[in-house]
ZAMARGU-4260 file (C-alpha; in steps of 0.2 Angstrom, whole numbers, plus 5000, padded with zeros to 4 digits):
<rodrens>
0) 4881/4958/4943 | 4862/4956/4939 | 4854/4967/4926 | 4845/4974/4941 | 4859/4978/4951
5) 4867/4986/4936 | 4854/4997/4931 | 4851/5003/4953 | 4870/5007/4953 | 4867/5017/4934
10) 4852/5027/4944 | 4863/5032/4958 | 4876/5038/4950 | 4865/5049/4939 | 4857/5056/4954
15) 4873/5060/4959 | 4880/5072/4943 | 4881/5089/4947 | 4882/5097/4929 | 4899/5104/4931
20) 4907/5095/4916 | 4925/5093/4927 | 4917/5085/4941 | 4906/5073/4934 | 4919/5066/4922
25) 4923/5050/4934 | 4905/5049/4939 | 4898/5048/4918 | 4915/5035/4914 | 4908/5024/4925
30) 4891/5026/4921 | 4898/5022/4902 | 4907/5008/4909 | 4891/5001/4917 | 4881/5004/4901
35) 4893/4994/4890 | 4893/4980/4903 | 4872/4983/4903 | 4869/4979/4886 | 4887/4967/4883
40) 4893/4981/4872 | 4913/4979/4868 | 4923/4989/4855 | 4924/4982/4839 | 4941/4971/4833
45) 4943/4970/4854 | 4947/4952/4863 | 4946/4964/4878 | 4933/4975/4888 | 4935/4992/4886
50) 4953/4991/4881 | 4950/4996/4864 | 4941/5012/4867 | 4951/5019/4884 | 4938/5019/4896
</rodrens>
């Protein structure tokens, strides 16, 4: 995925958050999951993506 593309999909799925903490929990988990690939963000100590955090 191209920075472009990554930063379009971000957008959408922010358009797409209703403000209702419950139902946009899927929809800001992948916006963080996005963001970390974004800016090539990894938790600390971590051989793996996301692994180390959860998410």
């Amino acid at each position: 995925m191209t920075k472009e593309s990554l930063e379009q999909e971000i957008q959408a799925l922010n358009a797409q958050l209703t403000g209702d903490m419950f139902k946009d929990m899927d929809i800001k988990d992948q916006i963080h999951n996005l963001t970390m690939k974004l800016n090539g963000v990894k938790p600390m100590d971590s051989s793996f993506e996301c692994v180390g955090c959860g998410s």
